[in-house]
N, C-alpha and C positions, 0 to 999 in steps of 0.2 A: 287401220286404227281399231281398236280394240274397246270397245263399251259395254256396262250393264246394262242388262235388255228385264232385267226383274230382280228382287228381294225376297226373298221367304226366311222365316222364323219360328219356333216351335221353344212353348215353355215349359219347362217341368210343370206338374200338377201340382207339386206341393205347394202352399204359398204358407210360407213362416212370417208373420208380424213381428214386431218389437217387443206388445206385452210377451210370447211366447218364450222368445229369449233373453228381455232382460229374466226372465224369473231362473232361466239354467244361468244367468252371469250375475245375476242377486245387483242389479241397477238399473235405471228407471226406464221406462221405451223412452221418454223427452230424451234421456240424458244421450241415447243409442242416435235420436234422430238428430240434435246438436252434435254429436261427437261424427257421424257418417254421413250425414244426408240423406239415410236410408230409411225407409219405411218397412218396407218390406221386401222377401227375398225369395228367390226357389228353389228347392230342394228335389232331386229327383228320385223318384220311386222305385223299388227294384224292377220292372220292369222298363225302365226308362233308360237305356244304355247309353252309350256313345252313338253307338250304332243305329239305333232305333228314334232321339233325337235328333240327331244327322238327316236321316232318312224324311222324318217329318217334317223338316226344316226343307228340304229338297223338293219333296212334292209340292210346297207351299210356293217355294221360288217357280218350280215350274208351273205352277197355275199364275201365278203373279205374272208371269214372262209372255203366258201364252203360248210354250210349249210343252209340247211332248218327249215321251223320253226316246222315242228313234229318233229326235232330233239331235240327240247329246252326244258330243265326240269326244270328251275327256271327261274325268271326274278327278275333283283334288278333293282330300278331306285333310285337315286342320285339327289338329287337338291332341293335346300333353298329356291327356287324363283317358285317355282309350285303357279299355277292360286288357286287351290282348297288343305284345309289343309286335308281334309277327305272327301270323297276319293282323296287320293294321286294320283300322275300321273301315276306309275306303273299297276295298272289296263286298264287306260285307252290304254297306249302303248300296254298292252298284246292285246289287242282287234287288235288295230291296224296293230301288226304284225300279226295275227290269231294265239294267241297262245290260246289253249282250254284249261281247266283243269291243270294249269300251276301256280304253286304259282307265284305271285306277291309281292315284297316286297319293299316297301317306305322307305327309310333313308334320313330323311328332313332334309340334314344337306348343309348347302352350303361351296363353297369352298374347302374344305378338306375332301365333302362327298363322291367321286367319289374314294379318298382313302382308307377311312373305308368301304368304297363299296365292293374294292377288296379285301379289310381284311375280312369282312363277304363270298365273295363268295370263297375264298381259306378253309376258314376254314368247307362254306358247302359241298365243293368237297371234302376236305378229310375227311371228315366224311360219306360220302353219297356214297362211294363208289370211288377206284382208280383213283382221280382226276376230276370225273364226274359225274354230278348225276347223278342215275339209277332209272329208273322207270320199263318201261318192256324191254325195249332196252336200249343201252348205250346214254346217254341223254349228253347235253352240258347249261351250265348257261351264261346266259347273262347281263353283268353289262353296263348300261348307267351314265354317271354323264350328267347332263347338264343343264343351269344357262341362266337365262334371266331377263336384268333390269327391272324392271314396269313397267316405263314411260321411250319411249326416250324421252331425253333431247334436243334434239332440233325441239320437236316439242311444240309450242305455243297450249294450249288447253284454253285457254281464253277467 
């Protein structure tokens, strides 16, 4: 049977407010906070990839989990908004974490990818062994979802 053993997260550094945009949408923050629910949002910085939020989301999960990355037997990455279609971001986060010799797996699907993520890694754990991959030791799989607009919106590139 097949369980999360830890959670990690990583946020863009931008943080945009309501004052910020209602002034590019010319309407009130109240009226953004009554129409969304939303306060506030994040925006990610040119340095802040796919790839490199992935990655920092990963390390976060593996200290959450209290493992390490020789313990990783597969890696799935999740996400519709990756910089490059081929190669996908999953290779490049495996690098990132140091993972060696470690399938990498792309599911370019946004929004709802980070679900068929877990759909895929439930079904490679129990298949691959008691809930966990197994290689030569008992191994653990790591799914990332993670999503990033193209262009922020409130930046004028003109």
């Amino acid at each position: 049977m097949s369980f999360i053993a830890g959670f990690g997260s990583y946020l863009p550094s931008r943080i945009v407010g309501n004052p910020e945009l209602a002034e590019l949408l010319g309407c009130s923050p109240d009226w953004i906070r009554e129409a969304s629910g939303i306060e506030e949002r994040r925006y990610a910085n040119a340095e802040e990839s796919v790839d490199v939020m992935a990655a920092n989301a990963g390390l976060n999960c593996l200290e959450q989990a209290g493992a390490a990355a020789d313990q990783i037997g597969m890696l799935i990455v999740a996400s519709g908004s990756a910089e490059l279609r081929f190669p996908g971001p999953a290779s490049m986060v495996a690098n990132r974490l140091g993972l060696r010799d470690v399938p990498a797996i792309d599911v370019p699907i946004a929004s709802a990818g980070g679900l068929f993520g877990m759909s895929l890694a439930a079904q490679l754990a129990d298949r691959y062994g008691d809930g966990e991959i197994r290689a030569t030791v008992e191994q653990k799989l790591v799914l990332l979802g993670v999503s990033e607009a193209d262009v922020d919106p409130l930046v004028d590139e003109r």
